[in-house]
LOSEBA-358209 format. One record per atom (N, C-alpha, C): residue number from 1; atom name; z negated, x, y. Coordinates in Angstrom, 1 decimal. Atoms other than C-alpha are relative to their C-alpha. Layout:
N
site dovo->NUM, migu->CA, Z->Z, X->X, Y->Y
...
//
This chain:
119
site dovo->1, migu->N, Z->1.3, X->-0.3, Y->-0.5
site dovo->1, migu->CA, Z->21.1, X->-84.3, Y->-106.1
site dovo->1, migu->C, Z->-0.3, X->-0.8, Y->1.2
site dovo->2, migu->N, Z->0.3, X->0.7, Y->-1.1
site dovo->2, migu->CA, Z->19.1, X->-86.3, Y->-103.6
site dovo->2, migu->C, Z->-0.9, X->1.0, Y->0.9
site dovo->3, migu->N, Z->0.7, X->-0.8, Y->-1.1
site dovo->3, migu->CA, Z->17.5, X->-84.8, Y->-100.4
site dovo->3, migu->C, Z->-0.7, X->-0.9, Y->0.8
site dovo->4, migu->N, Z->0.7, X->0.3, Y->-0.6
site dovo->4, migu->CA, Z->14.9, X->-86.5, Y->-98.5
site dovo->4, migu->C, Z->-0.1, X->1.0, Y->1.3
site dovo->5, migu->N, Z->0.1, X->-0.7, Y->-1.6
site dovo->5, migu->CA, Z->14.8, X->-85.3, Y->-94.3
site dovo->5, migu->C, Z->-0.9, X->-0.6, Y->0.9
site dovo->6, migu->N, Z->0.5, X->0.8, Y->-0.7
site dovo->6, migu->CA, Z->11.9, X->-86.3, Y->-92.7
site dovo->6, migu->C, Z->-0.5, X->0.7, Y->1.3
site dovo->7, migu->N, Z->0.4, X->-0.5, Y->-1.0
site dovo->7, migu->CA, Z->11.2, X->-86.2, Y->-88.7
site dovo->7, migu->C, Z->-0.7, X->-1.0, Y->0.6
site dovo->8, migu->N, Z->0.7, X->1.2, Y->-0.9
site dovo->8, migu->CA, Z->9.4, X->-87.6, Y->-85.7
site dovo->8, migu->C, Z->-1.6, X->0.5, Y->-0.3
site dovo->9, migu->N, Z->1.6, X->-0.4, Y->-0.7
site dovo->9, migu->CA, Z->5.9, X->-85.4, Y->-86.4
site dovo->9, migu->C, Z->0.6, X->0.4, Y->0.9
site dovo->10, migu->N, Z->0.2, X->-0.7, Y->-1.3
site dovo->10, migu->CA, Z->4.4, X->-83.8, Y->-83.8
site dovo->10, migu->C, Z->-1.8, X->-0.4, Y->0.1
site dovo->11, migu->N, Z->1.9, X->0.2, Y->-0.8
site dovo->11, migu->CA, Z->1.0, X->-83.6, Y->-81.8
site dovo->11, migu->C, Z->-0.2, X->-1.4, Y->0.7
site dovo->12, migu->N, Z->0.3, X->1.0, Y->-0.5
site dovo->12, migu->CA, Z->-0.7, X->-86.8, Y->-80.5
site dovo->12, migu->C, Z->-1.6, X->-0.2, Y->-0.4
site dovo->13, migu->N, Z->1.3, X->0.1, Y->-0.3
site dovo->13, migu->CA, Z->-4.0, X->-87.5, Y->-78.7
site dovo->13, migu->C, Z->-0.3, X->-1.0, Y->-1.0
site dovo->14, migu->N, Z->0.5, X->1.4, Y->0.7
site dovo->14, migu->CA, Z->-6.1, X->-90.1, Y->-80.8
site dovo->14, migu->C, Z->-0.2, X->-1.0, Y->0.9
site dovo->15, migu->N, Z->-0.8, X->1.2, Y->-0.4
site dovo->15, migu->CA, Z->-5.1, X->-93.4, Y->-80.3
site dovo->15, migu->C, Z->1.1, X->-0.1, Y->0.5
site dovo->16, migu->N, Z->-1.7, X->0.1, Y->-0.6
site dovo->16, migu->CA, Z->-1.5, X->-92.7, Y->-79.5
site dovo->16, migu->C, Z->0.7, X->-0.2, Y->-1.8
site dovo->17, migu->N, Z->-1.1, X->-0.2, Y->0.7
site dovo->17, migu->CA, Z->1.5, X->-93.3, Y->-81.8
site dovo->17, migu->C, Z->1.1, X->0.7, Y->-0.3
site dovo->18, migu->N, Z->-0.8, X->-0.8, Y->0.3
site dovo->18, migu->CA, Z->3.9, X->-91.7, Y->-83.6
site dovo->18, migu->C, Z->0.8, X->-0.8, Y->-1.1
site dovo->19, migu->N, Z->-0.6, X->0.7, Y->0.1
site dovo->19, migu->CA, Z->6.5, X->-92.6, Y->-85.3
site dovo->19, migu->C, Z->1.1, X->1.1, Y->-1.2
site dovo->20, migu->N, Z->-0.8, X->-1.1, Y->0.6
site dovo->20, migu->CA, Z->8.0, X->-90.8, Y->-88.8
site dovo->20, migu->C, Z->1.0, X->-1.0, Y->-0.6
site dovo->21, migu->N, Z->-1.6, X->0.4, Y->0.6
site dovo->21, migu->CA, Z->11.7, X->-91.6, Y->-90.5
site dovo->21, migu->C, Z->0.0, X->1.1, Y->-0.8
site dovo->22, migu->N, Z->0.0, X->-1.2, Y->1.4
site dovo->22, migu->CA, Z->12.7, X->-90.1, Y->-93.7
site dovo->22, migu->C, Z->1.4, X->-0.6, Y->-0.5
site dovo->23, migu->N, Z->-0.9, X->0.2, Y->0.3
site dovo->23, migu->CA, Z->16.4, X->-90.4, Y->-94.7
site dovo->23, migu->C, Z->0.8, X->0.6, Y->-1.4
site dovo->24, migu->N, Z->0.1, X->-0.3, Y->1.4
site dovo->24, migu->CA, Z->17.4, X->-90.1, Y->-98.3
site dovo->24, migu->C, Z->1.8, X->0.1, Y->-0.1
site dovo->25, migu->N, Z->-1.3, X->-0.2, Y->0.0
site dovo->25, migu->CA, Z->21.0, X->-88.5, Y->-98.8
site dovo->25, migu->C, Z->0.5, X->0.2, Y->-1.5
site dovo->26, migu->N, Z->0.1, X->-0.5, Y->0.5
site dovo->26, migu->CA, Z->23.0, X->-87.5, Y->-101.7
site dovo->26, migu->C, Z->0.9, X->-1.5, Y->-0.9
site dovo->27, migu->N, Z->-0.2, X->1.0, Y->0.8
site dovo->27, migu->CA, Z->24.2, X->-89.8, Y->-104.9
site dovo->27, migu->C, Z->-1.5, X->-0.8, Y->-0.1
site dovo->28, migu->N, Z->1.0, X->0.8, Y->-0.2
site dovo->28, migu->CA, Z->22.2, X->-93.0, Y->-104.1
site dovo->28, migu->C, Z->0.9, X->-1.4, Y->-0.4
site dovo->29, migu->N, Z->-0.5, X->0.9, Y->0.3
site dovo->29, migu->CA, Z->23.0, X->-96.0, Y->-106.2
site dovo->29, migu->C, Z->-0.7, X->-1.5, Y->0.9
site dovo->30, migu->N, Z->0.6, X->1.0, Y->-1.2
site dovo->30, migu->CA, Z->20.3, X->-98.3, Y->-104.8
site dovo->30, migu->C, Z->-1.6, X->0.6, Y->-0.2
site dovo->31, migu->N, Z->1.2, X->-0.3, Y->-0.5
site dovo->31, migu->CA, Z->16.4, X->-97.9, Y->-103.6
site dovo->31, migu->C, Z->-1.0, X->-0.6, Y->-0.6
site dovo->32, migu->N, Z->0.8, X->0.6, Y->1.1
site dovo->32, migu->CA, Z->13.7, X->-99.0, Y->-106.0
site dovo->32, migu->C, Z->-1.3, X->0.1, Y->1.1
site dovo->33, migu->N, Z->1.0, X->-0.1, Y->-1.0
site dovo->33, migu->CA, Z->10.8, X->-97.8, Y->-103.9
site dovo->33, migu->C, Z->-0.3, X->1.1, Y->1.2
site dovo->34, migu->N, Z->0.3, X->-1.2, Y->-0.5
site dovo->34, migu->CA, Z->10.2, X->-95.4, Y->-100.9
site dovo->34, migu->C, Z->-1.1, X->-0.2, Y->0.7
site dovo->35, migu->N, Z->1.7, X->0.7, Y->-0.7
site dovo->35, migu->CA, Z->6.9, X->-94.5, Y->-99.2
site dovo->35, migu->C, Z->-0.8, X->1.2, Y->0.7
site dovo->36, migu->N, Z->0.4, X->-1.5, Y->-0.2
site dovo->36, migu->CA, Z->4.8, X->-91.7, Y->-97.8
site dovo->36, migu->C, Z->-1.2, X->0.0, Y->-0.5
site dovo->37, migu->N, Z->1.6, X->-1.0, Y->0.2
site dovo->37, migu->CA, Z->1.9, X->-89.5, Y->-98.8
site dovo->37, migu->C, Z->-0.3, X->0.8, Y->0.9
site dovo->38, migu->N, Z->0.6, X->-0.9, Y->-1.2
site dovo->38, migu->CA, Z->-0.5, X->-87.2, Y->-96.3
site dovo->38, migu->C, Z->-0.8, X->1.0, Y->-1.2
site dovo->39, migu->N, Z->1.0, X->-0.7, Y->0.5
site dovo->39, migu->CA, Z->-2.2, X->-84.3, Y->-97.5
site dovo->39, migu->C, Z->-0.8, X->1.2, Y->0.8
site dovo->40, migu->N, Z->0.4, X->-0.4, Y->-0.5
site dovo->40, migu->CA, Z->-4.5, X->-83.1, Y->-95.4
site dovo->40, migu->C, Z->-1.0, X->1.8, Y->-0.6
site dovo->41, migu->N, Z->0.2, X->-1.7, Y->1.0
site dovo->41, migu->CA, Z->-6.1, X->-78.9, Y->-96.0
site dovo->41, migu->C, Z->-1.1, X->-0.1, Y->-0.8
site dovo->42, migu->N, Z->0.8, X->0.2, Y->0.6
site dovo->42, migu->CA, Z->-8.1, X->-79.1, Y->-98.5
site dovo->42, migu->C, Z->-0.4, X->-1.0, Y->-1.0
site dovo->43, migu->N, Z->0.4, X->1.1, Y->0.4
site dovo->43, migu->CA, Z->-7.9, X->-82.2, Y->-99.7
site dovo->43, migu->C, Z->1.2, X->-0.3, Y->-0.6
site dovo->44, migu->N, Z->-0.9, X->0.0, Y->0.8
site dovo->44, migu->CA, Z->-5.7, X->-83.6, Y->-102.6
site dovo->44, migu->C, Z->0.8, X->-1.2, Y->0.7
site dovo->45, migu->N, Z->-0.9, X->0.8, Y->-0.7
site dovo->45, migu->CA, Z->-2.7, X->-85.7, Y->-101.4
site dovo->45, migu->C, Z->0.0, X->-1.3, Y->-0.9
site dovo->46, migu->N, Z->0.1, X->1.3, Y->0.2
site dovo->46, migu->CA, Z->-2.6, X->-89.5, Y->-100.9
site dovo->46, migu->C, Z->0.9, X->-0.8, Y->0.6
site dovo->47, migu->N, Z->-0.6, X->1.2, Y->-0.4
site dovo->47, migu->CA, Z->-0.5, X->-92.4, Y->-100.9
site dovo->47, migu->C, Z->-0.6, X->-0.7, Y->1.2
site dovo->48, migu->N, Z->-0.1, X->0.7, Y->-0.9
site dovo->48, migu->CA, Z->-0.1, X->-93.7, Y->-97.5
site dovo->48, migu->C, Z->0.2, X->-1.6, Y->0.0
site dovo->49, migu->N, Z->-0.6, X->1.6, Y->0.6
site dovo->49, migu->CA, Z->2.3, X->-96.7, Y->-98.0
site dovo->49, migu->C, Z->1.6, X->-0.1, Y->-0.8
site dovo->50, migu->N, Z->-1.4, X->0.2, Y->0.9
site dovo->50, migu->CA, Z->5.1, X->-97.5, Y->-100.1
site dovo->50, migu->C, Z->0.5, X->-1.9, Y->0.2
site dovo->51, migu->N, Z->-0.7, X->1.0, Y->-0.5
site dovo->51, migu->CA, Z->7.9, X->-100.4, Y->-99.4
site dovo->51, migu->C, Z->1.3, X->-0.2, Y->-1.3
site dovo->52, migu->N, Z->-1.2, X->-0.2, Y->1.2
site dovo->52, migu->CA, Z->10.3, X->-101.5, Y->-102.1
site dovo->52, migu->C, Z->1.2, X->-0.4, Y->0.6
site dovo->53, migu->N, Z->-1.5, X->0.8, Y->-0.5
site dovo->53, migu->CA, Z->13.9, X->-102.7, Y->-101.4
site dovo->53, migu->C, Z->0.2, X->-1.5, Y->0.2
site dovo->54, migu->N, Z->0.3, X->1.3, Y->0.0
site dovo->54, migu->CA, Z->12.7, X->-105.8, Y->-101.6
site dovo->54, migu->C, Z->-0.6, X->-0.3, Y->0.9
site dovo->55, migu->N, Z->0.8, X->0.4, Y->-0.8
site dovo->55, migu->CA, Z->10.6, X->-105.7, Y->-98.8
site dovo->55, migu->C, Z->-1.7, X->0.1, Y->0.2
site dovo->56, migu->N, Z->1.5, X->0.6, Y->0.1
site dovo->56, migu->CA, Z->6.9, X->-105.7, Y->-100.4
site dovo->56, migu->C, Z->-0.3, X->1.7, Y->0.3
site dovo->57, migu->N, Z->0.2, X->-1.5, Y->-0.8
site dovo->57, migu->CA, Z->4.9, X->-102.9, Y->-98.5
site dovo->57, migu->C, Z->-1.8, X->-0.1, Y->-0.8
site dovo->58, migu->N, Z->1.3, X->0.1, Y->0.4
site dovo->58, migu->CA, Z->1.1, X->-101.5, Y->-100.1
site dovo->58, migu->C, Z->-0.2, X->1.0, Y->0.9
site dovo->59, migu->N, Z->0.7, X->-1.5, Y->-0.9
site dovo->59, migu->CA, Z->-0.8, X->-99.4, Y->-97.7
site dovo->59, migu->C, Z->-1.4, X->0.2, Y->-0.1
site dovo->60, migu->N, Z->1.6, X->-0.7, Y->0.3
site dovo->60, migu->CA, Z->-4.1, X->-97.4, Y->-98.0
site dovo->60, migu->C, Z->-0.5, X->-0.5, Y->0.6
site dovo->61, migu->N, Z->1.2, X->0.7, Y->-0.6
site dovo->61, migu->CA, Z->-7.2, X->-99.0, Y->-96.7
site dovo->61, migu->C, Z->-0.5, X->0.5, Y->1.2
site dovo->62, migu->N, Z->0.0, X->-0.7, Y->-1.7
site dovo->62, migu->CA, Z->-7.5, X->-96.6, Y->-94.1
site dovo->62, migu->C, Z->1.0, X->0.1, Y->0.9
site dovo->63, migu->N, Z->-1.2, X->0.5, Y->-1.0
site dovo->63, migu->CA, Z->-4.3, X->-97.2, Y->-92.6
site dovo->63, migu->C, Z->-0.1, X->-1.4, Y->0.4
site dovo->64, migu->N, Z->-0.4, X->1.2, Y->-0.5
site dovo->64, migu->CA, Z->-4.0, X->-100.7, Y->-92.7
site dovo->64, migu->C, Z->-0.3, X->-0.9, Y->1.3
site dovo->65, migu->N, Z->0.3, X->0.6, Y->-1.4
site dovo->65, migu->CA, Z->-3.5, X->-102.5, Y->-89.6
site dovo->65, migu->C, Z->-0.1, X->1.0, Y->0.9
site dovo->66, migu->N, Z->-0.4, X->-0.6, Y->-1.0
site dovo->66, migu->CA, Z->-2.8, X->-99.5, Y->-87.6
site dovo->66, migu->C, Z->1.8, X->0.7, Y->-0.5
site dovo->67, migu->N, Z->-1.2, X->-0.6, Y->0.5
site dovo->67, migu->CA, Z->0.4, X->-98.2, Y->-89.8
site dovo->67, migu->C, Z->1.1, X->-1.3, Y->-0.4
site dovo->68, migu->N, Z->-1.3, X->0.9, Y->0.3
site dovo->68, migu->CA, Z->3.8, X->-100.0, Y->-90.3
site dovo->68, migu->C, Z->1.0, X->0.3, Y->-0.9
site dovo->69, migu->N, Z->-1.2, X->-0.9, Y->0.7
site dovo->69, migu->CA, Z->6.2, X->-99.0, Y->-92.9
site dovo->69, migu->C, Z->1.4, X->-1.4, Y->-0.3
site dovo->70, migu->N, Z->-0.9, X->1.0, Y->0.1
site dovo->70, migu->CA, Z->9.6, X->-100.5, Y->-93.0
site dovo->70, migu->C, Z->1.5, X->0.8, Y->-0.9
site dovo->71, migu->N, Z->-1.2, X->-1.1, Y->0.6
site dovo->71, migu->CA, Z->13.0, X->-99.3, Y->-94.9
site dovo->71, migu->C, Z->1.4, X->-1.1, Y->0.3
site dovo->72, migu->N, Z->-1.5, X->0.4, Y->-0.3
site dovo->72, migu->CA, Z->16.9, X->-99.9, Y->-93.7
site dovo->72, migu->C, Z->0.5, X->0.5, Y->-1.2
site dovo->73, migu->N, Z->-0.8, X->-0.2, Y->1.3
site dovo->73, migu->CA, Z->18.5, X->-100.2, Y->-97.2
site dovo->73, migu->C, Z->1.1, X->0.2, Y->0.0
site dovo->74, migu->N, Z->-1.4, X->-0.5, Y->-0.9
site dovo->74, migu->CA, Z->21.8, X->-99.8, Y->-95.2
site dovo->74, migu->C, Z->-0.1, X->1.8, Y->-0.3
site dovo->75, migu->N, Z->0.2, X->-1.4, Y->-0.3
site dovo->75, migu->CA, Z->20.7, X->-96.4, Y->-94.2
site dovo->75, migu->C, Z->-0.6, X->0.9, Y->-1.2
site dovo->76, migu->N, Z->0.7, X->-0.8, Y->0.8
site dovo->76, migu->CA, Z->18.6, X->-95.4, Y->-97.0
site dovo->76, migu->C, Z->-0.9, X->1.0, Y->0.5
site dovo->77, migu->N, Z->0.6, X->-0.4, Y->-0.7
site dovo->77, migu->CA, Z->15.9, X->-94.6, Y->-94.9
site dovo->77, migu->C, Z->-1.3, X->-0.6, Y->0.5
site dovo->78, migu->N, Z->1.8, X->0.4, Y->-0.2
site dovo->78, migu->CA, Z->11.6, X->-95.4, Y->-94.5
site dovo->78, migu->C, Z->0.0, X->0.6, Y->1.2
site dovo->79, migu->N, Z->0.6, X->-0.4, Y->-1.1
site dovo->79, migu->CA, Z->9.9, X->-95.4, Y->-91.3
site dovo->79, migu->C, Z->-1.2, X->0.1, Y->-0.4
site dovo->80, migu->N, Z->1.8, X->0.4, Y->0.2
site dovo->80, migu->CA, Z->6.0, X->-95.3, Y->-90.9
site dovo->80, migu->C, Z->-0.1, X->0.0, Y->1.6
site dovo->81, migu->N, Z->0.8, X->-0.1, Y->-1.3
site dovo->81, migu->CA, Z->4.8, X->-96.7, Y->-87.6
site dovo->81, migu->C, Z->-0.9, X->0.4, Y->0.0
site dovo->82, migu->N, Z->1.7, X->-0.2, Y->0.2
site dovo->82, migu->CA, Z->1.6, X->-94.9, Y->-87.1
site dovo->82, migu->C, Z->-0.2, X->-0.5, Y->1.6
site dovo->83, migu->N, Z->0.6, X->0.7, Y->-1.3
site dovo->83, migu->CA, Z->-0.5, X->-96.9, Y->-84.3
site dovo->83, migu->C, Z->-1.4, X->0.4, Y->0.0
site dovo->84, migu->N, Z->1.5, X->0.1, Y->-0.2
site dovo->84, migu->CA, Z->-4.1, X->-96.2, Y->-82.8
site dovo->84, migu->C, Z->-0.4, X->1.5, Y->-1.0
site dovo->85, migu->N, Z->0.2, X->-1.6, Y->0.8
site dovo->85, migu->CA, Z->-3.9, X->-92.4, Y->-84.5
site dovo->85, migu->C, Z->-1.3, X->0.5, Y->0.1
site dovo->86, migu->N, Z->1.1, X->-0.7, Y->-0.4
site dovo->86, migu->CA, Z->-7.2, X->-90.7, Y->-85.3
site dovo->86, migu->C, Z->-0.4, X->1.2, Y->-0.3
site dovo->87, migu->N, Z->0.1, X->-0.8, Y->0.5
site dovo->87, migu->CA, Z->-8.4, X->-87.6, Y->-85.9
site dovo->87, migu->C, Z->0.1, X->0.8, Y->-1.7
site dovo->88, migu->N, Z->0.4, X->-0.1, Y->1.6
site dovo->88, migu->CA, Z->-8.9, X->-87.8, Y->-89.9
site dovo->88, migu->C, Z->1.4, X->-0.7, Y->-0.3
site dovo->89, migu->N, Z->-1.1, X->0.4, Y->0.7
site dovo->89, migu->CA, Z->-5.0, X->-89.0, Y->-89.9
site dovo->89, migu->C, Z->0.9, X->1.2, Y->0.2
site dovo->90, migu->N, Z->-1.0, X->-0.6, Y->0.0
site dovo->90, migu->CA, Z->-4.0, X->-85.6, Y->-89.3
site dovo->90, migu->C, Z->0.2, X->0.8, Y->-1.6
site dovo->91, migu->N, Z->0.0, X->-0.6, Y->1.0
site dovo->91, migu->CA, Z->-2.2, X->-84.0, Y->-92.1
site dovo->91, migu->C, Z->1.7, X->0.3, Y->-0.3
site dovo->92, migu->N, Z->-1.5, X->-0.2, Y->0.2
site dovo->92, migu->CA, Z->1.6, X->-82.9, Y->-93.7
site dovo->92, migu->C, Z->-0.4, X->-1.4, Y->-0.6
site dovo->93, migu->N, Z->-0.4, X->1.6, Y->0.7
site dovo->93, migu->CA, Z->3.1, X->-86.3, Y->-94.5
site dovo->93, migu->C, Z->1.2, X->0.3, Y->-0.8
site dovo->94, migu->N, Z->-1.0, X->-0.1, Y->0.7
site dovo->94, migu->CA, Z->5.5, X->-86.3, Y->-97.1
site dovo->94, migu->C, Z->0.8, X->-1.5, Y->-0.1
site dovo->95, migu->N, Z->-0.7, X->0.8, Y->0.3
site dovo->95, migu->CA, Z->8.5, X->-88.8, Y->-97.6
site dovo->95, migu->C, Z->0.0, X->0.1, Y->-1.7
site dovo->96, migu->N, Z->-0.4, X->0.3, Y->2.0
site dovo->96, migu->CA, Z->8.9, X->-90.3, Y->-101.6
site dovo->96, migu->C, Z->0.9, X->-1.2, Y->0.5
site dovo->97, migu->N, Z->-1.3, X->1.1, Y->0.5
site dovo->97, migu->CA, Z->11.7, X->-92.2, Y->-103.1
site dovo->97, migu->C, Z->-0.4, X->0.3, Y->-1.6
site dovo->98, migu->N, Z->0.0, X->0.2, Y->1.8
site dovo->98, migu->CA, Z->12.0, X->-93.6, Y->-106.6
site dovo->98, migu->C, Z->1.3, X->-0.9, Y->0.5
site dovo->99, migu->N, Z->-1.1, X->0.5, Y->-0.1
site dovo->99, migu->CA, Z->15.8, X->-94.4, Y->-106.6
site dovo->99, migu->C, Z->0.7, X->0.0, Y->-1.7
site dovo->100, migu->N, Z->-0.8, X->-0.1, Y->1.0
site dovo->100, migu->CA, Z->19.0, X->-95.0, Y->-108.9
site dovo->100, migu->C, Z->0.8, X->0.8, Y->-0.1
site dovo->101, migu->N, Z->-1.1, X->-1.0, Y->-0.2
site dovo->101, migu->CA, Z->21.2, X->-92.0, Y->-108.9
site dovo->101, migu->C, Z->0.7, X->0.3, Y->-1.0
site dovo->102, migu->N, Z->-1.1, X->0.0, Y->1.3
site dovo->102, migu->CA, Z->24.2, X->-90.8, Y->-111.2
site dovo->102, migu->C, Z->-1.0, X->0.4, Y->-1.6
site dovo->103, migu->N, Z->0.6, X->-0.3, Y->0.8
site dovo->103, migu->CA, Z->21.5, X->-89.3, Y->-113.5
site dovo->103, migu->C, Z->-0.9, X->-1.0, Y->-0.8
site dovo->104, migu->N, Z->1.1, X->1.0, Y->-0.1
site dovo->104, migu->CA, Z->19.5, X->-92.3, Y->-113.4
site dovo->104, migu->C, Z->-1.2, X->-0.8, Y->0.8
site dovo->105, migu->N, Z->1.1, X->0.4, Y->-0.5
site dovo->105, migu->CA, Z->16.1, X->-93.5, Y->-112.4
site dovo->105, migu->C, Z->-0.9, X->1.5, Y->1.1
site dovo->106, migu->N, Z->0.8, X->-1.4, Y->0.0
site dovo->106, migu->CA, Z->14.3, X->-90.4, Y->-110.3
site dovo->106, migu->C, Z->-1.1, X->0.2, Y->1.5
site dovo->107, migu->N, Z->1.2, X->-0.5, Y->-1.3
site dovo->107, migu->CA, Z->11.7, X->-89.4, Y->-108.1
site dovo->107, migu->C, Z->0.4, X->1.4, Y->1.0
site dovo->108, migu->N, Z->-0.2, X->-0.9, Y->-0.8
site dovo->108, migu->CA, Z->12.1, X->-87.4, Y->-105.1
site dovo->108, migu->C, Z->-1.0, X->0.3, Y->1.0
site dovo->109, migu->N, Z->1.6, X->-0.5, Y->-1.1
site dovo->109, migu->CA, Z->9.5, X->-85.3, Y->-102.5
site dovo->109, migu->C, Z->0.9, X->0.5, Y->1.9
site dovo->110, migu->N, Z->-1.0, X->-0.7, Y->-1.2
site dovo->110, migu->CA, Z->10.7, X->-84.6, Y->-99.0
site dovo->110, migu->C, Z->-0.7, X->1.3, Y->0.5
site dovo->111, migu->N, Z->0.6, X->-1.2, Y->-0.7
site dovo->111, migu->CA, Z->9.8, X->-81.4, Y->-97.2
site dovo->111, migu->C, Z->-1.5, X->-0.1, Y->0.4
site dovo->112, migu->N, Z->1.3, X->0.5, Y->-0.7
site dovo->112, migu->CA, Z->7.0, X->-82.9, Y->-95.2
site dovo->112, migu->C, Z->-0.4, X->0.3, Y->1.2
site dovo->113, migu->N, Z->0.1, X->-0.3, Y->-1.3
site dovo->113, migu->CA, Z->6.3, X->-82.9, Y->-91.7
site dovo->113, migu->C, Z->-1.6, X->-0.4, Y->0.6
site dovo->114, migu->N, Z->1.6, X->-0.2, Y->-0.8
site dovo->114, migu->CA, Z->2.8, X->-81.8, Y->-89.6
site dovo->114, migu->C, Z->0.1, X->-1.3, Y->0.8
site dovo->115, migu->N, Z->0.8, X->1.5, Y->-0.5
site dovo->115, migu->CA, Z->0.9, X->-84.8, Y->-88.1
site dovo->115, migu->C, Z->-1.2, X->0.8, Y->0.6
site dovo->116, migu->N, Z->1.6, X->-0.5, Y->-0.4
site dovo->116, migu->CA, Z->-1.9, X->-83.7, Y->-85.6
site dovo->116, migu->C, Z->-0.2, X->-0.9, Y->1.1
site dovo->117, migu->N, Z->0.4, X->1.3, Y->-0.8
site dovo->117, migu->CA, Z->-4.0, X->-86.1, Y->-84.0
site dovo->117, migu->C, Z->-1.7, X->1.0, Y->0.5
site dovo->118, migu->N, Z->1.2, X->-0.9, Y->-1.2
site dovo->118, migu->CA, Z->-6.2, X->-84.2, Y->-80.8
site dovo->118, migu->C, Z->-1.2, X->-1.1, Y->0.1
site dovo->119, migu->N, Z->1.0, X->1.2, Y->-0.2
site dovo->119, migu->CA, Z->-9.7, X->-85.9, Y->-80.5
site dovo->119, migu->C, Z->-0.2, X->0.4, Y->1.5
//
């Protein structure tokens, strides 16, 4: 079984940063793609950014150029720099993985950790 742990929410004024990590444990052959989603109340949850093992990163139109996403394939572990935070980026953020594990190919959700951004 794989486990996704992600930390580093918390509260922050708009325009400040934050900074989430999401570490993927468990039988982990290698890392196909990891990435986050936000779902803010009310509203159906969205692909942030996603990063493959390879390096290639896609991020939402509303992030881009304030968000950073990067992955230590060592670690088996996504970051998301959030920069220049605004109010409409608060929400649970979830960690995803699409890995190789003894079972196979598989998708995973992580807990999800609060994001609030004070105007």
């Amino acid at each position: 079984q794989v486990q996704l742990v992600e930390s580093g929410g918390g509260l922050v004024q708009a325009g400040g940063s934050l900074r989430l990590s999401c570490a993927a444990s468990g039988s982990i052959f290698s890392i196909n793609v990891m990435g986050w989603f936000r779902q803010a109340p009310g509203k159906q949850r969205e692909l942030v950014a996603t990063i493959t093992s390879g390096g290639s990163t896609d991020y939402a139109d509303s992030v881009k150029g304030r968000f950073i996403i990067s992955l230590d394939n060592a670690k088996n572990t996504v970051s998301l720099q959030m920069n220049s935070l605004k109010p409409e980026d608060t929400a649970v953020y979830y960690c995803y993985s699409n890995l190789r594990s003894r079972g196979g190919s598989l998708g995973s959700w992580g807990q999800g950790t609060q994001v609030t951004v004070s105007s």
